[in-house]
C-alpha positions as CSV (number, residue, x, y, z in Angstrom):
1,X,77.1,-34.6,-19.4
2,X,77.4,-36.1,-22.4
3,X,76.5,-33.9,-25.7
4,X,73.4,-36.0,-27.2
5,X,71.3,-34.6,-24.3
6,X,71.9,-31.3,-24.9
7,X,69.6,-29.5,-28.1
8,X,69.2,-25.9,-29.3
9,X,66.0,-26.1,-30.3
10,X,65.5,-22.8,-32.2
11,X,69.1,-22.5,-32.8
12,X,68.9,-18.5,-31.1
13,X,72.4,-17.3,-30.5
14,X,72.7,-16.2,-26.5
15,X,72.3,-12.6,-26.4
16,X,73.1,-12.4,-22.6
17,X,71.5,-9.0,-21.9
18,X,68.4,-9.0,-19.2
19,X,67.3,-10.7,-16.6
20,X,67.4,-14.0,-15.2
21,X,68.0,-17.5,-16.9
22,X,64.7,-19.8,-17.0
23,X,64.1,-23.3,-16.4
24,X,60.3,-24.8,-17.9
25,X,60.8,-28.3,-15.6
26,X,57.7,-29.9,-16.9
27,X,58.7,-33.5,-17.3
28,X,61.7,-33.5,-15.0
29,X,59.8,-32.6,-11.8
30,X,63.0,-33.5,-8.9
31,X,66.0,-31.6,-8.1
32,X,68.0,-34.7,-8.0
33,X,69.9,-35.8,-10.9
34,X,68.1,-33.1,-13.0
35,X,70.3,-32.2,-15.6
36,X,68.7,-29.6,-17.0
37,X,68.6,-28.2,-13.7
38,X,72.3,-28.7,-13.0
39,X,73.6,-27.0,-16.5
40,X,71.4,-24.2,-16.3
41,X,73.1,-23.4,-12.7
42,X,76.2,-23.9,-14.3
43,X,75.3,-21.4,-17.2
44,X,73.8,-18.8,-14.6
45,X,77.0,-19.2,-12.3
46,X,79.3,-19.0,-15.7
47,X,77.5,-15.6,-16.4
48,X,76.6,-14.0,-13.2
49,X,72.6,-14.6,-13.9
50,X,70.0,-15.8,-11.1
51,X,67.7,-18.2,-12.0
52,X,64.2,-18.8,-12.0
53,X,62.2,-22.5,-12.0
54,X,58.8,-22.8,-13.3
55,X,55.6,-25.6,-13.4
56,X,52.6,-24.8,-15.6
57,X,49.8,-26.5,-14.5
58,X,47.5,-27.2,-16.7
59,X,44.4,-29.6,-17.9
60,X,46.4,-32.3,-19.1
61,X,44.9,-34.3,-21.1
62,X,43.3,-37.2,-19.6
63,X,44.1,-36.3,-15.7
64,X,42.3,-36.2,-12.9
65,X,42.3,-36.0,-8.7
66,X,44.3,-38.8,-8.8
67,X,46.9,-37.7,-10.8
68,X,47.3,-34.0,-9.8
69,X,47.5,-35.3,-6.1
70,X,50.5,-37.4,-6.8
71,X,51.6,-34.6,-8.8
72,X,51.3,-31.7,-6.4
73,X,52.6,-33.8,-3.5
74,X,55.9,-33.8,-5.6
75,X,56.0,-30.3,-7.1
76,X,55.8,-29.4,-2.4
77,X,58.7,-30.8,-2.3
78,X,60.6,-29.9,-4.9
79,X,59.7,-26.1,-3.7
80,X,61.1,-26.9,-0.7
81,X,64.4,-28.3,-1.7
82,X,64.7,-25.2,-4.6
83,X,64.4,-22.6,-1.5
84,X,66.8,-24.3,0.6
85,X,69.5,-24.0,-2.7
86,X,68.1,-19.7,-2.6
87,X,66.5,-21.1,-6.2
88,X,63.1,-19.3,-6.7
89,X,60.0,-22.3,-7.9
90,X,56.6,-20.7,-9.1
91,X,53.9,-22.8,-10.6
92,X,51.9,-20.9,-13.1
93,X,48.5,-22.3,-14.3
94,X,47.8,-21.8,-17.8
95,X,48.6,-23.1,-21.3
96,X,52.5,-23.8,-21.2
97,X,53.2,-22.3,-25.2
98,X,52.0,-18.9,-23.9
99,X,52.7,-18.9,-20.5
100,X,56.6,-20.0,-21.0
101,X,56.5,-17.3,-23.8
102,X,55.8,-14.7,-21.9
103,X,57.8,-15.4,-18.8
104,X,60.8,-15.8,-21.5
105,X,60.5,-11.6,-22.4
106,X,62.5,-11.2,-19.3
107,X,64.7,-14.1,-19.7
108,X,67.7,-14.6,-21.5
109,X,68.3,-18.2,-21.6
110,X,65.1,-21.3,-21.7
111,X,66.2,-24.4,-21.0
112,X,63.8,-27.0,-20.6
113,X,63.5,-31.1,-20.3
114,X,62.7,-33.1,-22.8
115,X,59.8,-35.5,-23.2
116,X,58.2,-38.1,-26.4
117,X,54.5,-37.5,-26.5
118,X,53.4,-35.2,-29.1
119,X,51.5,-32.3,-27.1
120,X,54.4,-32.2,-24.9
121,X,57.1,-32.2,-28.1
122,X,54.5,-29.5,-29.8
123,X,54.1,-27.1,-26.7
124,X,58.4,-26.8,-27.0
125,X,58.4,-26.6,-30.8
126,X,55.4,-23.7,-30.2
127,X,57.6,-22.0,-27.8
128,X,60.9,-22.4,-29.4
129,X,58.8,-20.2,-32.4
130,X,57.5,-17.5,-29.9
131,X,60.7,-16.3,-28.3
132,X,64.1,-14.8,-29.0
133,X,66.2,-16.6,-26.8
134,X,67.9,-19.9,-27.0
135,X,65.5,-23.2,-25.9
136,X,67.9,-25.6,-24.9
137,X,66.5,-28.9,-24.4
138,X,68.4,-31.3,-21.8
139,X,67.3,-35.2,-22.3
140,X,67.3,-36.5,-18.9
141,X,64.5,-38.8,-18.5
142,X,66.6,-42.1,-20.1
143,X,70.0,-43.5,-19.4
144,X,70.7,-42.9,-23.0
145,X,69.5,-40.6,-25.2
146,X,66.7,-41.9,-27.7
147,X,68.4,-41.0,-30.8
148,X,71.4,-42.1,-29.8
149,X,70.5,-45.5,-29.8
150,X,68.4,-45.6,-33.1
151,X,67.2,-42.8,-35.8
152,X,64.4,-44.9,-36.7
153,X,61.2,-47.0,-34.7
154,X,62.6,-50.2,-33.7
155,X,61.3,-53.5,-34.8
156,X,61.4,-54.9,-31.4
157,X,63.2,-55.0,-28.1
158,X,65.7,-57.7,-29.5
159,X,66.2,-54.9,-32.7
160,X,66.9,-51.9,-30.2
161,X,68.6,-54.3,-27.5
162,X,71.4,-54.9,-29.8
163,X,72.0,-51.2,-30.6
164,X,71.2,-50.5,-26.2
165,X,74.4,-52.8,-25.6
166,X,76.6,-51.9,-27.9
167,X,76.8,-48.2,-26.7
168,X,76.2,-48.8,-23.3
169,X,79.7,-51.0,-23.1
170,X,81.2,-47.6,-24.4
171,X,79.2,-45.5,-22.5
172,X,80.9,-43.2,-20.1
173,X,79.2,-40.0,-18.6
174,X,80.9,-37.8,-15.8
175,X,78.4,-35.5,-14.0
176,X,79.3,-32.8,-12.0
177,X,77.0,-31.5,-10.0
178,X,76.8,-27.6,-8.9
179,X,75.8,-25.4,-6.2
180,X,73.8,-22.5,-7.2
181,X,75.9,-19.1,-6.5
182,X,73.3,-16.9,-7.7
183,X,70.5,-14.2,-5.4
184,X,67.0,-15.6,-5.0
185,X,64.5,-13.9,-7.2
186,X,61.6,-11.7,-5.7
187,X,59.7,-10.7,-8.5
188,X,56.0,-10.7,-8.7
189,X,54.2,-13.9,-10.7
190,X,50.4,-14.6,-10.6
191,X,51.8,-18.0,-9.1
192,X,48.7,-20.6,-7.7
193,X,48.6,-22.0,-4.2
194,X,49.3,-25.3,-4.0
195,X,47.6,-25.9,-1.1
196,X,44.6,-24.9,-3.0
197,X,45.2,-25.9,-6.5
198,X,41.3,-28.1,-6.9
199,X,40.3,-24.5,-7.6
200,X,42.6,-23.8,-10.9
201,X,41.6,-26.6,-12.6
202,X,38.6,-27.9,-14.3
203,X,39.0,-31.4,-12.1
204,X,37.5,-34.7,-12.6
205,X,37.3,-35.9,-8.8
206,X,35.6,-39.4,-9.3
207,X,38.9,-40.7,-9.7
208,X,40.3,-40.9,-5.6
209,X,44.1,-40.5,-4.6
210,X,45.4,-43.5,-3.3
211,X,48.3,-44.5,-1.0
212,X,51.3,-43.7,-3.2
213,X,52.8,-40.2,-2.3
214,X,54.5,-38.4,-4.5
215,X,57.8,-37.1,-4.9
216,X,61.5,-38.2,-4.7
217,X,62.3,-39.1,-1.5
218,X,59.0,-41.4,-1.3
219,X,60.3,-42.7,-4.5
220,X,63.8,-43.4,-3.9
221,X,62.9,-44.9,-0.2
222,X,60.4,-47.6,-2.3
223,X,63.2,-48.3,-4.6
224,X,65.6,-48.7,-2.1
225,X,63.6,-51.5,-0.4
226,X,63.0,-53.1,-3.3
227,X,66.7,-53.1,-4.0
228,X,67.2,-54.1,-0.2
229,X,64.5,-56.9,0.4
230,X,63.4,-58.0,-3.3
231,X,66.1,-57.8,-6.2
232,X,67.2,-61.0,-5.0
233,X,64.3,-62.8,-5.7
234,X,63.1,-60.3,-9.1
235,X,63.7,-63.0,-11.4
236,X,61.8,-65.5,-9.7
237,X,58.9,-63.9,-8.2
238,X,58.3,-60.7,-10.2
239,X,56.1,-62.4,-12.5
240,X,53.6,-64.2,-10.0
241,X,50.8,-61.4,-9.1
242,X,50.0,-63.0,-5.7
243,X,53.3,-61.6,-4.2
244,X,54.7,-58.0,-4.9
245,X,58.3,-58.3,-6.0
246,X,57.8,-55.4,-8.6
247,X,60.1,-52.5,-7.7
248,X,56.7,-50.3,-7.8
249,X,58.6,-46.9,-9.3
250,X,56.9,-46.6,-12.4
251,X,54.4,-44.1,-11.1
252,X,57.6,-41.3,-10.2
253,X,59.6,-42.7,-13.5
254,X,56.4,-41.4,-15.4
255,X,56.3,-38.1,-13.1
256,X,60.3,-37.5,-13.4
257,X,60.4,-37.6,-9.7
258,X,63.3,-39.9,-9.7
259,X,65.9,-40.4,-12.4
260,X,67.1,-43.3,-13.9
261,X,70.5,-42.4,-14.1
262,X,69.9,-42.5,-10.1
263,X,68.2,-45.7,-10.4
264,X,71.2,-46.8,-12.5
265,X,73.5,-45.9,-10.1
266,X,72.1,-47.7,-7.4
267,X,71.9,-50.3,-9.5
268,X,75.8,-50.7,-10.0
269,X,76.2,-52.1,-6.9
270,X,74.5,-55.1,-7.7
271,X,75.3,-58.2,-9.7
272,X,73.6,-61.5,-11.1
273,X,70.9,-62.1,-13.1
274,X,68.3,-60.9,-10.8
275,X,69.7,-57.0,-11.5
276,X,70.0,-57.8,-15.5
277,X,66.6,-58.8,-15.3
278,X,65.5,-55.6,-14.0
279,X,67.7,-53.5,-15.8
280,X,65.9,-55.3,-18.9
281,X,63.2,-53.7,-17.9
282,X,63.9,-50.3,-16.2
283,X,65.9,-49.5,-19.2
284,X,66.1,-51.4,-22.7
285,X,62.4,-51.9,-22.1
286,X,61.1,-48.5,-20.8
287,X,63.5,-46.9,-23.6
288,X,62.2,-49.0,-26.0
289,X,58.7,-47.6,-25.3
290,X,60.3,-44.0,-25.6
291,X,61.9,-45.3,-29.3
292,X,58.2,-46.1,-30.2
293,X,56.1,-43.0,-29.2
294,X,58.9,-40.9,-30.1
295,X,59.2,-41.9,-34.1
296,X,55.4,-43.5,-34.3
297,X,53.0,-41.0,-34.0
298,X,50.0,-42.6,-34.0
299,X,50.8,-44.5,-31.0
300,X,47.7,-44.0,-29.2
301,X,45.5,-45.2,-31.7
302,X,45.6,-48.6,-33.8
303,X,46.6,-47.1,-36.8
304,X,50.2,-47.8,-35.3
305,X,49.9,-51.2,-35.8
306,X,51.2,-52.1,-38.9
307,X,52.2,-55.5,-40.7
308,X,51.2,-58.6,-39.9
309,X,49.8,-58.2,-36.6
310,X,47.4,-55.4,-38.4
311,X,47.0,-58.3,-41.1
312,X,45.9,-60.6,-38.8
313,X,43.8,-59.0,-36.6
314,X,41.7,-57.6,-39.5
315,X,41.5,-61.0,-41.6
316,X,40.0,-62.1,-38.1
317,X,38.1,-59.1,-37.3
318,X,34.3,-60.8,-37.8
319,X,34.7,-63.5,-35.7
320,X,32.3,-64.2,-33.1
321,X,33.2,-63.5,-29.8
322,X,31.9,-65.6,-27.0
323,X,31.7,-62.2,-24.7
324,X,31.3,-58.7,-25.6
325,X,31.4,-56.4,-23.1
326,X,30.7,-52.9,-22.7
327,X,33.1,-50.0,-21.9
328,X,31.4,-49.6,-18.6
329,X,31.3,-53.7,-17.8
330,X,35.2,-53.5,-18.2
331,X,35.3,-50.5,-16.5
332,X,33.4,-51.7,-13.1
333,X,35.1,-55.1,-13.6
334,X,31.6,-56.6,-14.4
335,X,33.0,-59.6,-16.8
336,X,32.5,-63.2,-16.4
337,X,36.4,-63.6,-15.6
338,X,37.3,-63.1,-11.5
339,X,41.0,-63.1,-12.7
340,X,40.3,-59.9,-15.4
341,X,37.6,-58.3,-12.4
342,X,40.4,-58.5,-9.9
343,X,43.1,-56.6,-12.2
344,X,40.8,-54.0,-12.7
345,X,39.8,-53.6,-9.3
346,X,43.6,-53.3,-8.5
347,X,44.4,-50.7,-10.9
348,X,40.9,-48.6,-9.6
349,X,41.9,-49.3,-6.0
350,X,45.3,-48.4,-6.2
351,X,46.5,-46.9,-9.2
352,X,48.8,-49.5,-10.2
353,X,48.2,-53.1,-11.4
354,X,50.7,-55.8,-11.3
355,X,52.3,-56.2,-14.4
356,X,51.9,-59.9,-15.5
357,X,48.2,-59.4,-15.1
358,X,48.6,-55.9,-17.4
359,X,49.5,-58.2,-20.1
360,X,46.4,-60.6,-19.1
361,X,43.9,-57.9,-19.0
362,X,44.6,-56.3,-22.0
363,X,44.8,-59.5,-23.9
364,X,40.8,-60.3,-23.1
365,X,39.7,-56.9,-23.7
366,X,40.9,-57.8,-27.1
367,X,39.5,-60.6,-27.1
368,X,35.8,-59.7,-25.7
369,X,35.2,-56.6,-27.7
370,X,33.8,-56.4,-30.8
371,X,36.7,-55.1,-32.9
372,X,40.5,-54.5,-32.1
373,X,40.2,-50.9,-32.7
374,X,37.4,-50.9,-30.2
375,X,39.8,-52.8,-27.4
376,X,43.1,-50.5,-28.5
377,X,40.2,-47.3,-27.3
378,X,38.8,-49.1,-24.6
379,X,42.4,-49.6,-23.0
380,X,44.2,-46.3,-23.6
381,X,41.0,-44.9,-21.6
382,X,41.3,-47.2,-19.0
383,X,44.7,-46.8,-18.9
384,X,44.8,-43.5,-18.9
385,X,42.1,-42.9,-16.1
386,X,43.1,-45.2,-13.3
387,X,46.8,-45.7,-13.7
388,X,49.2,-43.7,-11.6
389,X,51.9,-44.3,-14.7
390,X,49.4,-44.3,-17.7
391,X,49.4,-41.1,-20.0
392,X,52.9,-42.1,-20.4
393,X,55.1,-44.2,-23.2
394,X,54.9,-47.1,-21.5
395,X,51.4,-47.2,-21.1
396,X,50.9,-46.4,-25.0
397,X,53.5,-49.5,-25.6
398,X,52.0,-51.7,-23.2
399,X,48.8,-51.7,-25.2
400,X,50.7,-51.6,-28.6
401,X,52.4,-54.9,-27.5
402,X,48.6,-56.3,-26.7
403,X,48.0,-56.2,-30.9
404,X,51.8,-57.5,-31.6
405,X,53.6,-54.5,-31.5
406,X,57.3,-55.9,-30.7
407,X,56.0,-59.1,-30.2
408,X,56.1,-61.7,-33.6
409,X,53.6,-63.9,-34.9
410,X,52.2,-67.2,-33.0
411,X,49.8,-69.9,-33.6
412,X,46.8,-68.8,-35.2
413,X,43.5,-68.6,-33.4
414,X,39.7,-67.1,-33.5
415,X,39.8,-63.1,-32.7
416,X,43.3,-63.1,-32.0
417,X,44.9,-64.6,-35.3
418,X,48.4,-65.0,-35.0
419,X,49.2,-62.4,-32.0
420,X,49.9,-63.5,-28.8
421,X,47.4,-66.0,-26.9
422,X,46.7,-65.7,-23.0
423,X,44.1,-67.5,-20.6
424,X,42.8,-68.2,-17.5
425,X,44.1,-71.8,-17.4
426,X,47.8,-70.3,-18.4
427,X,47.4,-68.2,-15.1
428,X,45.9,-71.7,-13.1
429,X,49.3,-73.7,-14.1
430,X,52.2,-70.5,-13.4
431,X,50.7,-69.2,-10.0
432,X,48.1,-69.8,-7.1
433,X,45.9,-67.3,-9.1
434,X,43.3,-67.1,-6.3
435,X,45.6,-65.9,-3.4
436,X,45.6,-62.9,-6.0
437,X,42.0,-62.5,-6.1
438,X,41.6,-62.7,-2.5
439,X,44.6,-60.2,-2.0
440,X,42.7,-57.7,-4.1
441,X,39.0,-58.4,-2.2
442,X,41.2,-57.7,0.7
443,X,41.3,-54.2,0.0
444,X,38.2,-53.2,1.2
């Protein structure tokens, strides 16, 4: 493992006294290709320690049934595959800072994953505070770490594309993976039954599951068939939102369910355009969106757009709109537009909307509200709620981009100014947009 993913966030010097080494997973939530997993196993076998797993649960914000069912399906298995190693898993419910605090008084090494958001980089600066015991911090979640590409927020994917390539020709990372040869822990925790877990949390149920299951192995088997029967035809086809020729694993990328150093590997053994496409996206892009959250943080608000998009989008803030439409109208899919209904329909129905029509939908909710910083709310809700992946960095990004974050400056035009322009009719000429819209009234 290379050094960049490794931090000492509190700079504590191991004392190696007492009891058992700790791993907080919170954003890494697999066993595979979990590198914060694997080096604490190596620390705990290095120093004869046994080591302990733990999941807070908690009321995360914006969450909801459908959410913590994809969430819990995962967490199952990865108790499973932790007993069958003699590794003891507990999920705790609670506020991480003081729950990870206290477990730590019997630990004598934290390590933990890393993530961008700001509660989730707080609730590890909190903790690094409240204990005296190293917090190591193991980046895991990218195929290279974010400040290692760039110390600053990138203008655009060309800007951090540049920097991507140049290290990645260099790049060379030799993983090891070990097998655990410490005793299974049986201490007493106040741990939640995850059968059960509804009653530990305060839940909004209006939101359904739908028929994604979490976890790895339901992750890598979709990404394997999309590798098998669709990277072929990515370039072509990924684009055109009557077919599905999406790889579909953003929903366990945003969980950590599945890794993409995995996904990278697997990747290897392909060639052509079709895999630089994807890797385009799977990687420079997604990382991109980790660069942006992680060094702009006001990223869920508009106050992150800055320059001339902000410019632009204020000098053309008054103009009249032909449609306004309420938070609720979006929200039931209740505009004039089938094309917009059907997307949102989609992403209610299944938790996932095809990404072409992402771009499409945000684009008029900028367009029929009355104010950008109206639409940037009205879309990080929406988001937020229905998406399996939303909550997440690329989620944030993918809205960003709506108001011409990474994007530059285009024809000018009413309500938009000079951001990017997209219609019904541009949908009409690239694909037999109706074949979507019957594809999504097919769902009932």
């Amino acid at each position: 493992m290379i050094k960049q993913r490794l931090e000492n966030l509190n700079k504590k010097k191991w004392k190696n006294t007492k009891g058992f080494f700790l791993y907080w997973m919170q954003s890494s939530q697999r066993v595979e290709y979990n590198l914060a997993l694997n080096y604490i196993i190596e620390k705990a076998n290095e120093h004869g320690k046994n080591v302990l797993v733990a999941f807070v649960l908690t009321d995360y914000p914006d969450a909801n049934l459908r959410h913590y069912d994809f969430l819990i399906q995962g967490l199952k298995e990865v108790k499973a595959k932790l007993e069958k190693k003699n590794i003891r898993f507990i999920v705790l419910k609670g506020d991480p800072v003081k729950t990870i605090s206290e477990i730590s008084n019997n630990s004598s090494l934290l390590v933990t994953d890393r993530g961008y958001l700001k509660h989730i980089i707080n609730w590890r600066e909190n903790i690094s505070k409240n204990i005296d015991i190293p917090l190591i911090q193991i980046e895991d979640n990218v195929l290279l770490p974010v400040e290692m590409v760039s110390d600053k927020e990138e203008y655009s994917a060309a800007t951090l594309r540049r920097k991507y390539n140049k290290i990645l020709e260099e790049f060379d990372e030799e993983l090891k993976f070990q097998d655990y040869k410490g005793s299974y822990i049986e201490d007493d925790f106040d741990e939640i039954d995850l059968s059960d877990y509804k009653k530990y949390l305060e839940l909004d149920e209006s939101v359904k599951p739908v028929e994604f299951q979490g976890g790895h192995d339901k992750g890598l088997e979709i990404f394997q068939e999309f590798l098998k029967n669709k990277l072929k035809k990515y370039s072509e086809m990924r684009n055109d939102p009557a077919y599905d020729y999406q790889s579909n694993i953003s929903p366990f990328l945003h969980f950590g369910m599945i890794s993409p150093i995995e996904i990278n590997e697997l990747l290897k053994k392909f060639s052509g355009e079709e895999k630089d496409d994807f890797f385009e996206e799977a990687f420079v892009r997604r990382e991109l969106a980790r660069n942006f959250c992680f060094y702009n943080k006001n990223y869920d608000s508009f106050e992150c757009i800055t320059g001339w998009a902000r410019d632009t989008l204020k000098e053309h803030e008054k103009d009249e709109r032909e449609y306004v439409y309420s938070f609720k109208e979006f929200e039931n899919g209740k505009t004039h537009d089938k094309y917009w209904n059907a997307a949102q329909i989609e992403m209610v129905k299944t938790g996932k909307m095809h990404g072409y029509m992402r771009m499409y939908w945000a684009k008029k909710v900028l367009e029929w509200t009355e104010d950008a910083s109206t639409a940037y709310d009205y879309l990080i809700r929406l988001n937020n709620k229905y998406e399996l992946d939303g909550r997440d960095e690329n989620g944030y990004t993918g809205v960003a981009w709506t108001f011409g974050k990474h994007d530059r400056a285009w024809t000018e035009r009413k309500v938009f100014g000079k951001t990017r322009y997209m219609n019904a009719n541009g949908l009409k000429r690239k694909f037999d947009i109706d074949k979507y819209v019957q594809k999504i009234k097919d769902l009932d």
